[in-house]
N, C-alpha and C positions, 0 to 999 in steps of 0.2 A: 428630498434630503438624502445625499450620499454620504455617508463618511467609513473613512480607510483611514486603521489604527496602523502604527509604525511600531518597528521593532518586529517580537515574535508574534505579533497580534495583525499583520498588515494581509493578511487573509477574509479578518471580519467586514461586514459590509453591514449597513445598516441601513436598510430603506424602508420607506413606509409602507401597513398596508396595505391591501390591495382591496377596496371595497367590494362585497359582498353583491352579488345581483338578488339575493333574496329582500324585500322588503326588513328583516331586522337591521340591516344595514353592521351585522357586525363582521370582521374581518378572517379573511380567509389563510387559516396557520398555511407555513411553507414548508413545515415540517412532513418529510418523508420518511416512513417504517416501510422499511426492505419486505420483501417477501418473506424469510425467513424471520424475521420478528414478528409479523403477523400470526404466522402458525403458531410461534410462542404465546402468542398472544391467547389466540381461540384455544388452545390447544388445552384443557381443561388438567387440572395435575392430578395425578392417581392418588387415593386417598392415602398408601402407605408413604407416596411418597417423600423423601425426604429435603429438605430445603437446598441443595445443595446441587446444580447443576453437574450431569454426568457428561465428561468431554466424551467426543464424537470422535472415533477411530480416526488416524490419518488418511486424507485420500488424493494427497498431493499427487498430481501427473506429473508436476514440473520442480523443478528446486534452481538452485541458486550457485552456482561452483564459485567462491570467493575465491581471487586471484585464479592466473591458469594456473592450473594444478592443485587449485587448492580444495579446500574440506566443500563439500554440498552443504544448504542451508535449506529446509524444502521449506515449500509456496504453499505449504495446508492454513499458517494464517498469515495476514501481510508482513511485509516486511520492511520495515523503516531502516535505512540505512546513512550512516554519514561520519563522522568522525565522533561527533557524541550524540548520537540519535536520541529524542524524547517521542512518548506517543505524542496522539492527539489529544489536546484539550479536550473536545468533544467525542467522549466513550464510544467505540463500535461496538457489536453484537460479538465481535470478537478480537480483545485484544493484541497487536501486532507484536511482532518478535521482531529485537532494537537487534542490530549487528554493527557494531564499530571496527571502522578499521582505518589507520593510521593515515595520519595528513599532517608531516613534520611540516611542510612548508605553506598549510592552510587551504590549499583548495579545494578541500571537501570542507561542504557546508556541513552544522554542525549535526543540521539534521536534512539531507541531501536527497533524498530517491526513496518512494515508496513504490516496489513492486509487491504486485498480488494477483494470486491465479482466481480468474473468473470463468466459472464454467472450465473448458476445455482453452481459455485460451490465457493468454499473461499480459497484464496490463501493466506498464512504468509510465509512472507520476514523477516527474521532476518538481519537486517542494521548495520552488520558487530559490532554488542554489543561485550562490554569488554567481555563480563560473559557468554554468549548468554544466547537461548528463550529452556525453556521443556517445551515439547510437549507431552498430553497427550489422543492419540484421544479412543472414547470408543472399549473396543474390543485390543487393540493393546497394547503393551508396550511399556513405556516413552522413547524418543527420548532427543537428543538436537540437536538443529540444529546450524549446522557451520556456520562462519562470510558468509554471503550474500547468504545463503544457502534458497532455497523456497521450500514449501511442501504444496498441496493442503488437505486439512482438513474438517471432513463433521461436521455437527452440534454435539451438545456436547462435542466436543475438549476442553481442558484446556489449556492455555499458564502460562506457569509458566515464569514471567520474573525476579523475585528475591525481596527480602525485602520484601516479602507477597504479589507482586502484581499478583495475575492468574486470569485470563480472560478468559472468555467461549464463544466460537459460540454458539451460539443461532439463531435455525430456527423461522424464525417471520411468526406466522399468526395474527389474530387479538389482538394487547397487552392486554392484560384484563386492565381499569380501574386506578389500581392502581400505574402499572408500567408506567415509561416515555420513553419514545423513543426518542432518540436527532438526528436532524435531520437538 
């Protein structure tokens, strides 16, 4: 049994277990915890402590130049981007920071491109966009990438998502002064 919801639901998949090789015959979950929720996990809480998770310093390498020329958006957690961005239905370990930017004539989808820094490097998800994301990294020639389609991208990349919006990786060391960093 496959089934594929429509609308903003056309991501879910529903198929059946997958039986068990152990004699109970019961089914093996597909549910995966990251590395970093595991530690959460074991990670025993200090008696004083108090219920409230403490954020984790910025340690973004990479950020986001919105339009050339425009303001930095740094990559410390994902980034949903599109003309009205929503998270995801399914909570991460870190919720993403939505950036909207303008699509008078529609083709930015409403929730278009999640980029996010993994390790040392930047990963862009094209979220199944009408129109989809070009991709222009230095050195290479221009790409588009397919509906839910990822490609790992080193600094100076251009996203081209449509209606004038392109977007640049940018390796971050010290922002000079002028520039802002959102954070």
């Amino acid at each position: 049994m496959l089934v594929a919801m429509a609308g903003d639901f056309d991501d879910t998949i529903i198929v059946p277990s997958r039986p068990d090789a152990r004699p109970s015959g019961h089914a093996i979950e597909d549910t995966i915890i990251s590395g970093r929720g595991l530690r959460e996990i074991r990670t025993p809480a200090a008696a004083d402590d108090s219920s409230v998770p403490v954020p984790e310093p910025s340690t973004a390498h990479f950020a986001l130049r919105i339009g050339l020329g425009g303001n930095l958006v740094a990559l410390d957690v994902p980034c949903y981007i599109g003309r009205n961005p929503h998270p995801p239905r399914i909570s991460r370990e870190t919720p993403p920071r939505l950036v909207s930017v303008p699509s008078p004539a529609r083709e930015v989808s409403s929730t278009h491109l999640e980029v996010r820094e993994v390790g040392t490097a930047v990963v862009v998800t094209d979220l199944r966009s009408t129109n989809g994301t070009s991709v222009l990294a230095p050195g290479a020639s221009p790409r588009t990438l397919r509906q839910g389609e990822s490609i790992v991208v080193p600094a100076g990349t251009l996203l081209d998502l449509g209606d004038d919006n392109v977007l640049q990786v940018v390796a971050l060391t010290v922002p000079p002064s002028s520039e802002r960093v959102a954070s």
